[in-house]
N, C-alpha and C positions, 0 to 999 in steps of 0.2 A: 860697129860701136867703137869708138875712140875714148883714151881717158880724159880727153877734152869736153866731153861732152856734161849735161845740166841734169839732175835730179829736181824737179821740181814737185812742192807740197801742197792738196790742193783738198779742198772738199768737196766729196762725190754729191752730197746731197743739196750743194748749192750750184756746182759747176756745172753753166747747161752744155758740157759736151758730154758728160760721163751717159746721161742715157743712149744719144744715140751709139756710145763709143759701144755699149752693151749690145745692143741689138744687132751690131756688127760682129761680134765677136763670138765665136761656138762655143768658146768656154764660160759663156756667163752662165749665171744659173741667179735664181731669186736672191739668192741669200749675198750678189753684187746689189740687189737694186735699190735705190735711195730710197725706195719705202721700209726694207727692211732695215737701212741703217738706220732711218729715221726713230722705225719704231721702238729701237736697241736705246737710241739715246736718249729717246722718251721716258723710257722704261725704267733703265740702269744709269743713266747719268754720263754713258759713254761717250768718246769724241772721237767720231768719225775722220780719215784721215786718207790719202791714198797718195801714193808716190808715182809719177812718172817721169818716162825723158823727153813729153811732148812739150814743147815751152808754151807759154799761154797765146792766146791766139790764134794757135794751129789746131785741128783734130789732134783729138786721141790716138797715138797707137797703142801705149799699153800701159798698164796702170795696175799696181797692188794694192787693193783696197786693205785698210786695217782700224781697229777701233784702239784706242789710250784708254787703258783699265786703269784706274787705282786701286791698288787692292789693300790687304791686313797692313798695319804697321806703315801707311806710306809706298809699300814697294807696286812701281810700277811696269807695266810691261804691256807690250803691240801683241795683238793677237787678230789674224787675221781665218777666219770672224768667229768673236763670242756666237755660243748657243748655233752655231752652222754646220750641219753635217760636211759640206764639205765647199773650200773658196778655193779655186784653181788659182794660181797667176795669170792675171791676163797679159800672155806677154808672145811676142812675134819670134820669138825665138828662146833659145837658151842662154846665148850669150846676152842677152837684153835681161834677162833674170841672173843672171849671175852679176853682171852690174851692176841693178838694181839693190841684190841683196850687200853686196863687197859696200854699197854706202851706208848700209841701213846698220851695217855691222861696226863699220866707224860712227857713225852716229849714235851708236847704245850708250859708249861710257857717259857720254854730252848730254844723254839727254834722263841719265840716270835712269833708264829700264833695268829691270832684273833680266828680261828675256823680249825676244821675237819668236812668236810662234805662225807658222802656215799651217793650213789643213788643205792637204790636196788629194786629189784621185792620182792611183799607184801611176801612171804615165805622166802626171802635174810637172812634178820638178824633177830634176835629179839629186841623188845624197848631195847637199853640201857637206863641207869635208867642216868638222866642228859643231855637227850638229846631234842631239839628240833625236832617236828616228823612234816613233811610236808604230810599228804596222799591226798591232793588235783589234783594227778597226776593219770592217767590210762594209760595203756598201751593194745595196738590194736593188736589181735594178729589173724591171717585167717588160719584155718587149711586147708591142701590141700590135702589131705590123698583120702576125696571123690574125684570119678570123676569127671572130668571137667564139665562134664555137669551139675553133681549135684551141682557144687560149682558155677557154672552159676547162677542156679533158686536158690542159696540161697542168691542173691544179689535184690537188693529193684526193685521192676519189674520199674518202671518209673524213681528214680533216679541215676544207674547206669546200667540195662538192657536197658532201651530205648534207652540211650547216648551211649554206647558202638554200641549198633545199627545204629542210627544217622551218628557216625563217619564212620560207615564203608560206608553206603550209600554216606557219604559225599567225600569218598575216600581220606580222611587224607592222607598224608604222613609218614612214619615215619623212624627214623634215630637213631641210636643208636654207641655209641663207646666214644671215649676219647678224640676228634681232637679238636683243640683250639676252630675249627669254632661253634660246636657242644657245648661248653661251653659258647663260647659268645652268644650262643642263647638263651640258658639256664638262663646265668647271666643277660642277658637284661630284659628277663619276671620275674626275681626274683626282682630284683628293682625298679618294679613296680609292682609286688603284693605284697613286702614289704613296700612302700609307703603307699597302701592300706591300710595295716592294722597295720599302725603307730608307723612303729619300722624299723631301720634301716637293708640291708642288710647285710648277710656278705661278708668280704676281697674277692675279686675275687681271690684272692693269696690262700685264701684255699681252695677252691674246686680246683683249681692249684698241691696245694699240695696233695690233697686226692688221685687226679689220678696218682701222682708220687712216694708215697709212698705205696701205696693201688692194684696198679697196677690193676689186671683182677677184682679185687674184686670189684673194683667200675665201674657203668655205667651211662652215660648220656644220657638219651632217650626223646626226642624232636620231638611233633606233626607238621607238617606242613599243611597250606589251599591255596591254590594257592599260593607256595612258599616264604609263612611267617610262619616264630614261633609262634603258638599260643596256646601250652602249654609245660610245661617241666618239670621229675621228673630226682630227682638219685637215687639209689638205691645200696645198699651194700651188699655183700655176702662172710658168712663165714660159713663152714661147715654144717650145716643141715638147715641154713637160709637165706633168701633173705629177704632184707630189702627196705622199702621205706622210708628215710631218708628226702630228700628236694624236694618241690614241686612250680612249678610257672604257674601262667597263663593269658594270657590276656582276663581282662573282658569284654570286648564286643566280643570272640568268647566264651564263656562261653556254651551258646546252639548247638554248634557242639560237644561237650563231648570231648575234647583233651586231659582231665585228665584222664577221665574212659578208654579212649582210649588206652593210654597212661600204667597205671595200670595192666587192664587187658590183656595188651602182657606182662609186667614183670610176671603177677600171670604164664601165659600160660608155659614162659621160665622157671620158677621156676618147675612148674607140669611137663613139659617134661624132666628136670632135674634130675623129685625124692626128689624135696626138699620139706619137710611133713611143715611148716612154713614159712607163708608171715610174718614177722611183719611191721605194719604202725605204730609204732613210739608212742610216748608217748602225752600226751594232757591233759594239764589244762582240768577239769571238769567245769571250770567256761566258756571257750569258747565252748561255745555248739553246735556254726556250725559245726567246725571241730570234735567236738565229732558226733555227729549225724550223719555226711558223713561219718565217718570210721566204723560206727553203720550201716549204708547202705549195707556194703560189707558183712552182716555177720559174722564178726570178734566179737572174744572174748574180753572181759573188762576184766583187773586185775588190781590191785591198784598197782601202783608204791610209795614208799614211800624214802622220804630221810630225813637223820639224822644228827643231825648236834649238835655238842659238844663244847666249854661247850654252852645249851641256853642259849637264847637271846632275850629279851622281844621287838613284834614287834608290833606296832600300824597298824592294820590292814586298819582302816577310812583313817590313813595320806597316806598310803603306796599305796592305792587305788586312792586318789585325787592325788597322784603324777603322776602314773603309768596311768592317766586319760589325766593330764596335757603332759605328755612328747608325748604320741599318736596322742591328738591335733597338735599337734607343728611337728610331724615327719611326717602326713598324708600333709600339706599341703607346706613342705618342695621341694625345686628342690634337682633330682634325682640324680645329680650331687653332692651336698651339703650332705644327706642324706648318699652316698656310702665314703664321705670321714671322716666323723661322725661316721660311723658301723668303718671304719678303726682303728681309735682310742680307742675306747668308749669297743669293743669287745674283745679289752686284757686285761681291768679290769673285764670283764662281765661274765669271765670265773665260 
């Protein structure tokens, strides 16, 4: 790298180099691909953006995808990517990322951002010096390489061997595909395990858009008990992975297992696939149910870390009594109120 060299600004979801640059590269993951930014912009209003040093005309070699949020009050800011467990840098080296970022950082006062945020996997980037580091995040990740059966007995014998059992005794139902009806099932148990757990859903319109933009790659799979929904995940798949993305369920069928159920037909489809990686998704360390239950399945921990420029001093006590106060108030909200709340609320939240 030279400091002669061009930063060029390009859109992923129009530019036809960015797919194949994807499918070349080990660090993509879905949440690079122009149907997910597509679907963001759909959604939220966002503007997809990506920087590289390839000048046009040439292949890709490496590209930071990012979305332009607007948020409260006018302030804007890059965040690479809204609603994404986790965007690597797609970059050939370090020194090609340290570039990259050294423009993006004279660029902020110009283009009046409050902030640049990355979301990467603990080996992604290195601290840049100036930046706020979040590693309070992990990521869940099930190798499926073992046999089926071995990747069976590596799951908690009573809180996902016996429930996976349960369900089958119980003769579950189970449905799988993209039909509206299959979605409203889905979205009705999510707005009420969102209630639950004191945060609003998201836009029915986005999972709308995930299967319109996303096409095969996304699946909505939905337990049934004498022909009600009583749990539902989605899951996403991009080249050597299969993902579990969003999950819902109703608590009072909790003890027929419709999650594990649920789950362990994706891991199955994945295994009969060939595909060597489940990922479950990313998880505050501070919620420790959901860490614990994806710790169930045998799945690997790695720190997810994100960085965020320039920092920003945050009161950690205030940020906690707030984030205390808003889960009061959205747990005991009608579901109705709640979904039209996420509507709003989840384009600045980006």
């Amino acid at each position: 790298m030279t400091p002669e060299m061009n930063v060029y600004e390009i859109d992923p979801t129009t530019d036809e180099r960015w797919e194949d640059f994807l499918q070349n590269h080990p660090q993509a993951s879905i949440f690079h691909t122009r149907g997910w930014l597509e679907a963001l912009r759909r959604t939220y209003g966002y503007t997809p953006v990506a920087f590289t040093t390839s000048p046009p005309g040439c292949p890709l070699t490496n590209g930071l995808p990012f979305c332009k949020i607007s948020g409260w009050l006018g302030r804007r800011r890059l965040v690479a990517l809204p609603f994404s467990d986790h965007c690597a840098p797609l970059v050939e080296s370090q020194e090609q990322l340290t570039y990259l970022l050294g423009y993006l950082r004279a660029k902020l006062a110009g283009e009046r951002w409050s902030y640049v945020q990355i979301r990467a996997n603990e080996a992604g980037v290195a601290d840049p010096s100036g930046c706020d580091t979040r590693d309070t995040l992990v990521l869940h990740e099930l190798d499926l390489r073992p046999t089926l059966d071995n990747i069976f007995r590596s799951f908690h014998p009573s809180c996902v061997q016996r429930k996976i059992k349960r369900a089958e005794r119980e003769k579950l139902e189970y449905k799988e595909g993209q039909s509206e009806a299959l979605l409203t099932a889905f979205y009705r148990l999510l707005q009420v395990t969102r209630r639950r757990h004191g945060v609003p859903p998201q836009p029915f319109e986005w999972f709308q858009n995930l299967t319109a933009c996303l096409g095969d790659a996304v699946k909505v799979r939905v337990a049934y008990n004498c022909g009600l929904p009583i749990a539902g995940v989605v899951t996403l798949r991009y080249k050597q992975t299969m993902m579990y993305k969003y999950g819902s369920s109703a608590p009072e069928s909790t003890a027929l297992g419709g999650m594990q159920f649920l789950l362990w037909s994706a891991i199955q489809e994945a295994k009969k696939d060939n595909i060597p990686v489940f990922d479950m998704g990313r998880t505050d360390v501070e919620n420790q149910g959901l860490v614990l239950f994806k710790d169930r399945w045998g799945a690997t921990r790695t720190n997810l870390r994100y960085f965020q420029y320039p920092a920003q001093r945050v009161n950690n006590k205030l940020e906690a009594l707030q984030l205390r106060v808003i889960k009061g108030l959205c747990s005991h909200a009608p579901i109705g109120l709640l979904a039209a709340a996420g509507k709003v609320l989840y384009k600045y939240a980006g």
